[in-house]
C-alpha positions as CSV (number, residue, x, y, z in Angstrom):
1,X,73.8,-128.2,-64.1
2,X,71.4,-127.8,-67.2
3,X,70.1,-124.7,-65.1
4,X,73.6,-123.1,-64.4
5,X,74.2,-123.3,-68.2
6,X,71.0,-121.9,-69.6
7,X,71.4,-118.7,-66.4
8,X,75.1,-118.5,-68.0
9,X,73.4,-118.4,-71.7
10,X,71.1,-115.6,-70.2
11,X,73.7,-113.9,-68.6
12,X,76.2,-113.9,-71.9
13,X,72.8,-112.6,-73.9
14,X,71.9,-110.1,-71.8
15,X,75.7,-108.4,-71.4
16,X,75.9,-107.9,-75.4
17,X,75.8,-104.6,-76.1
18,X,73.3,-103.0,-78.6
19,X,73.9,-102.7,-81.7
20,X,73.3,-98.9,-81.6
21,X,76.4,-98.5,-78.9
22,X,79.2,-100.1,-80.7
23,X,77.5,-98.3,-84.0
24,X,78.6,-95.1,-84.7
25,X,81.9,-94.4,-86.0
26,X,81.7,-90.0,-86.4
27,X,84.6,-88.4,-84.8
28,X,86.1,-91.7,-83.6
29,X,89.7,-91.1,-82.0
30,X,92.0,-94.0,-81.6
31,X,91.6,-94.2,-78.1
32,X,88.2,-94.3,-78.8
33,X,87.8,-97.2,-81.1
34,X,89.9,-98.9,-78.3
35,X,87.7,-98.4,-75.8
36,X,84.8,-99.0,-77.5
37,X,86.1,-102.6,-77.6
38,X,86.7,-102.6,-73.5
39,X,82.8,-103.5,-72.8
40,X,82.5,-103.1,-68.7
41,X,80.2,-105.7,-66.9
42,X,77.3,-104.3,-65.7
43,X,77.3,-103.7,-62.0
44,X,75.5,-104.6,-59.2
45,X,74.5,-101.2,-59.0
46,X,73.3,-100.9,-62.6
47,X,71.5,-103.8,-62.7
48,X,69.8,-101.9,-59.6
49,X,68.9,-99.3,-61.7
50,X,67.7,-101.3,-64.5
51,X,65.2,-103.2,-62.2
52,X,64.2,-99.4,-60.5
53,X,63.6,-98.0,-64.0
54,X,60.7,-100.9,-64.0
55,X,58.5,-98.6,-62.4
56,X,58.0,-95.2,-63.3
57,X,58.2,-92.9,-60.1
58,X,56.3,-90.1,-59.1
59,X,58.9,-87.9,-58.8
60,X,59.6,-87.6,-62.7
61,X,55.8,-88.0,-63.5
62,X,53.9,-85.7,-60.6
63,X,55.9,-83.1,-59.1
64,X,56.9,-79.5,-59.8
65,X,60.4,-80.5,-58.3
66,X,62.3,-83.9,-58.3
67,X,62.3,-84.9,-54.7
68,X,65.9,-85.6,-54.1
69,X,66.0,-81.4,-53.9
70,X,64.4,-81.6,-50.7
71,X,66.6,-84.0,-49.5
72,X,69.6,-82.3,-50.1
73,X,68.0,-79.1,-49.0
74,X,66.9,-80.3,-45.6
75,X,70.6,-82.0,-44.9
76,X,72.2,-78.7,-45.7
77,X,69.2,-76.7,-43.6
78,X,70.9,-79.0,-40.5
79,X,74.2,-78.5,-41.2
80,X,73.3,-74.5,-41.5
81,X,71.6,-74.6,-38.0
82,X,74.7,-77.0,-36.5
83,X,77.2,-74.4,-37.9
84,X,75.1,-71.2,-36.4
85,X,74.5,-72.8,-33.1
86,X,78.4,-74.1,-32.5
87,X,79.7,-70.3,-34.2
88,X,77.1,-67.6,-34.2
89,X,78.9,-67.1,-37.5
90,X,76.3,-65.7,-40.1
91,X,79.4,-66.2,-42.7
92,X,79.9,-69.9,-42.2
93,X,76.1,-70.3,-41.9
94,X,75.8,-69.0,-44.8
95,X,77.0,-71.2,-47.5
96,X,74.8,-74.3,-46.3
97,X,72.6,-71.8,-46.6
98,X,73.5,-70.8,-49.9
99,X,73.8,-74.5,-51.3
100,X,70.5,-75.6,-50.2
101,X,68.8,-73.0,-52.2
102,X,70.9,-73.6,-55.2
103,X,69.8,-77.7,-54.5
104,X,66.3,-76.3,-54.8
105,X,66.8,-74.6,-57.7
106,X,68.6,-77.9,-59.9
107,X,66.3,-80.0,-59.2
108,X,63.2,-77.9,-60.5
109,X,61.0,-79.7,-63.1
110,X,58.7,-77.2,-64.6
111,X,55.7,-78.2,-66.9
112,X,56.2,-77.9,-70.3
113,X,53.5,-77.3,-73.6
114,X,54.5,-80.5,-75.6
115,X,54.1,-80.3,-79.6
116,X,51.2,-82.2,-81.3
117,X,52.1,-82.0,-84.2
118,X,52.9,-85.2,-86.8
119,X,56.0,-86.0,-86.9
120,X,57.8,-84.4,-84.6
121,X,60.4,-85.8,-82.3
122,X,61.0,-83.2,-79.3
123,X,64.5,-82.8,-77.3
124,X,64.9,-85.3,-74.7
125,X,66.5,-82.4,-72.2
126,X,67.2,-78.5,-71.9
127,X,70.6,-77.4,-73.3
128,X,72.5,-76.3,-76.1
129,X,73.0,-78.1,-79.3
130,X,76.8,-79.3,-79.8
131,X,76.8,-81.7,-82.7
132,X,74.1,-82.5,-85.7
133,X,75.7,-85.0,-88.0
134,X,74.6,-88.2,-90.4
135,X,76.3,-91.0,-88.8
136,X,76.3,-94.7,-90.3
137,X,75.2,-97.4,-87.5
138,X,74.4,-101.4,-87.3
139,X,71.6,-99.8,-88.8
140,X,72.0,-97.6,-91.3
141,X,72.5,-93.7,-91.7
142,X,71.0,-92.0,-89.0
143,X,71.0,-88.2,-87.3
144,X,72.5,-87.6,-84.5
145,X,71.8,-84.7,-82.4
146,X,73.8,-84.2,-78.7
147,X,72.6,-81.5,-76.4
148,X,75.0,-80.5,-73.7
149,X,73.7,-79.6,-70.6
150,X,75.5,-77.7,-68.1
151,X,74.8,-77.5,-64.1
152,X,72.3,-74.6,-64.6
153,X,70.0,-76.4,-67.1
154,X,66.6,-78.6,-66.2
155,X,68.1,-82.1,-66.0
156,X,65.0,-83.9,-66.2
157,X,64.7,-85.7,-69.3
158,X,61.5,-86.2,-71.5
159,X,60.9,-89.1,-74.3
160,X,61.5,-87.7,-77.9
161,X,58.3,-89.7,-79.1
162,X,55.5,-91.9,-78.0
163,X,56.2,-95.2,-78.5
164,X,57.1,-98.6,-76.8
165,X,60.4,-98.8,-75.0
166,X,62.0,-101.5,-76.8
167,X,65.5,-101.3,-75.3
168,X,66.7,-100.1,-72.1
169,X,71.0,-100.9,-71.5
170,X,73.6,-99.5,-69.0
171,X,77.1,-99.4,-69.5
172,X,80.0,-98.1,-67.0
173,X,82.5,-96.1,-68.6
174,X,84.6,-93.0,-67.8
175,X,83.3,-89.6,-66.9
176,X,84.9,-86.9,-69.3
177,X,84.1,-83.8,-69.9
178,X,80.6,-84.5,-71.9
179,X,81.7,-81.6,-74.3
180,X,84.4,-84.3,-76.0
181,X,83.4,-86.4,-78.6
182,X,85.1,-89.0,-77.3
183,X,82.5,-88.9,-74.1
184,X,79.6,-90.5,-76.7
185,X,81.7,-94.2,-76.6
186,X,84.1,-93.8,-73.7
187,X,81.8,-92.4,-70.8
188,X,78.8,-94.1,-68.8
189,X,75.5,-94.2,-70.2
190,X,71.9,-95.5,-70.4
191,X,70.7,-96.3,-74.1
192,X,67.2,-96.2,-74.9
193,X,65.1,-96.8,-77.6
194,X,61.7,-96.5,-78.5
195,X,59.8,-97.9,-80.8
196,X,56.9,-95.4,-82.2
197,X,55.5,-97.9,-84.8
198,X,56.9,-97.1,-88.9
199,X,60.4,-95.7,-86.8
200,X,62.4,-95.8,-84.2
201,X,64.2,-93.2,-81.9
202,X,66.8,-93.7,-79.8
203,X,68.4,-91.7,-77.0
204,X,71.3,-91.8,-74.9
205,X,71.9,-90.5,-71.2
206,X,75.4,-89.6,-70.9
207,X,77.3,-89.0,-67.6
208,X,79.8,-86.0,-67.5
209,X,82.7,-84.6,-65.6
210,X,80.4,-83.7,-62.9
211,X,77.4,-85.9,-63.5
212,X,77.7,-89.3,-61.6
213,X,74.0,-90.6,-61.4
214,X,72.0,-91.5,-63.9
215,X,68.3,-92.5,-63.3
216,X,65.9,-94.2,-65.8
217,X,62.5,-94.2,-65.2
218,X,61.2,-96.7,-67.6
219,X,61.7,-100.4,-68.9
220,X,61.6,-102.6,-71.9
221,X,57.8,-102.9,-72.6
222,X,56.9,-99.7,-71.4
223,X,54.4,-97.3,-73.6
224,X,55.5,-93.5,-73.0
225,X,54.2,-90.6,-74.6
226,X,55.9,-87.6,-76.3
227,X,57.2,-85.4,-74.0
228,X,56.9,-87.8,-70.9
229,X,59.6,-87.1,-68.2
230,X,61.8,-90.5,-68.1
231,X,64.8,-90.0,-66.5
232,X,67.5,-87.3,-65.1
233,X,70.7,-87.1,-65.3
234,X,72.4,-85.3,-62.3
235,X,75.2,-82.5,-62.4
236,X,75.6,-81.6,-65.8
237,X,75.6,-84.0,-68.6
238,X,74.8,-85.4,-72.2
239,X,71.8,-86.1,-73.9
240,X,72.5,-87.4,-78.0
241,X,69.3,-88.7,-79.9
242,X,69.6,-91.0,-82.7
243,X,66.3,-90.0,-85.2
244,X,66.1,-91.6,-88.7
245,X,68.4,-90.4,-91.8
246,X,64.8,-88.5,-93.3
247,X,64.0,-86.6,-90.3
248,X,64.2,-83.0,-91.1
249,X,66.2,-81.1,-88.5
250,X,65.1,-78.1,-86.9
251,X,67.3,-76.8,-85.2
252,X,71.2,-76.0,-85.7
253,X,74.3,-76.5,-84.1
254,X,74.6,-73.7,-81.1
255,X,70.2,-73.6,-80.8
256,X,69.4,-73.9,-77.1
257,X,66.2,-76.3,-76.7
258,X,64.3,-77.0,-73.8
259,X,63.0,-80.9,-72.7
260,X,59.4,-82.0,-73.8
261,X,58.8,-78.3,-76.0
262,X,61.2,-77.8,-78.7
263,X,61.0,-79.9,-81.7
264,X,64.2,-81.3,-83.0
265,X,62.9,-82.6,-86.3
266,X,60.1,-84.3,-88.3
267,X,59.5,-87.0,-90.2
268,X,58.2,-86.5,-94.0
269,X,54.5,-87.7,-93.4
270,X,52.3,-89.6,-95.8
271,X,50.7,-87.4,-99.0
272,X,47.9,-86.4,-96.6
273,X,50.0,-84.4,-94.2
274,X,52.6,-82.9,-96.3
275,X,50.9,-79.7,-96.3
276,X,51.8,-80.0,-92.2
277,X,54.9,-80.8,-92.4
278,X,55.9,-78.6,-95.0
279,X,54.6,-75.4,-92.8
280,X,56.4,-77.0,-89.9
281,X,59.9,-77.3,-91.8
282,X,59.3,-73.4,-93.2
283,X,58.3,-72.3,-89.7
């Protein structure tokens, strides 16, 4: 009995959410601050994913191309040979065809020249910029930046900082159209945050219309380094990165970025560095 109670303890703990989902209140419709209340239990599912972001995989560290583009490829590349050996119909063989290239193509993870400088917290995907505002949290003020990305961008994602994962949490939601605000509290996500010593970044995975798998590839505990693929989110989809109310943004509302190269902002450094920040900032 005394065991049942202290899993159920664990269990109540573990579904709370963070503080830095039921924090931010910018752009907040009614619906929305009604939903935000309706927390979903975490699904068997999630929990899978949770326990597979534990160990980072080679696919997001060590490959040119995420591997589930093979597998779709070589499932359409039967289906085309099926088709042409039931029809002889170079039209309907086509599209498989056609659709297994394009497979190929989205799931391409190309190396990237990661920034060194101090300071600087990089975009955690490709994609265009749709909202940079101050929003208050549990915390405090803090930036938030969301990058849209549609079904033609890189969907791997890459950690904004080095650091020490400090939080991983799923949530089930609804998948709008990631272009909403409303999409930020209402639709399914992965929150993560990383510790990187004097500050902490956080970044959120956001499913979309289309998008209906998210993959972590880390877990509480984890060290990553700036730039580090961690994730992907498949079929267009949401990235939004929480940085600290001093950051100096460096980009604007419209910019595209790319994951792991463009820096979004930097921190104001210690007396000794200013002079590196302050040509970053001018740059």
């Amino acid at each position: 009995m005394q065991a049942m109670r202290s899993l159920c303890r664990g269990r109540a703990e573990a579904e709370k959410p963070h503080p830095q989902f039921a924090g931010e209140t910018c752009m907040e419709t009614h619906a929305a601050r009604l939903h935000r209340r309706m927390w979903f239990e975490v699904r068997l599912t999630g929990l899978r994913d949770e326990t597979q972001c534990g160990s980072p995989r080679k696919l997001y560290n060590e490959k040119d191309m995420v591997r589930d583009g093979y597998f779709y490829a070589l499932g359409l590349g039967a289906v085309a040979m099926l088709l042409w050996l039931l029809t002889r119909s170079a039209a309907l063989t086509s599209l498989p065809v056609l659709l297994a290239l394009f497979f190929l193509w989205f799931f391409r993870d190309p190396e990237r020249t990661i920034p060194t400088g101090p300071g600087e917290i990089v975009s955690p995907g490709d994609g265009v910029v749709t909202e940079a505002d101050w929003i208050e949290t549990a915390y405090g003020n803090r930036l938030r930046l969301s990058i849209f990305l549609n079904v033609f961008d890189v969907h791997v994602n890459r950690s904004p900082v080095a650091g020490t994962v400090k939080v991983v949490e799923h949530r089930e939601g609804a998948f709008l159209n990631a272009m909403k605000p409303e999409s930020v509290i209402m639709n399914e996500q992965t929150l993560v945050v990383i510790d990187a010593g004097t500050y902490e970044v956080s970044y959120k995975q956001i499913a979309g219309l289309l998008a209906r798998r998210i993959v972590c590839a880390v877990k509480v505990g984890d060290h990553v380094e700036r730039g580090q693929r961690v994730g992907m989110i498949k079929f267009g989809s949401r990235v939004d990165v929480l940085l600290p109310a001093d950051a100096v943004p460096h980009v604007k509302t419209g910019a595209r970025v790319r994951g792991g190269s463009t820096v979004l902002a930097v921190l104001p450094q210690p007396a000794g560095d200013a002079p590196i920040v302050a040509a970053a900032v001018v740059s």
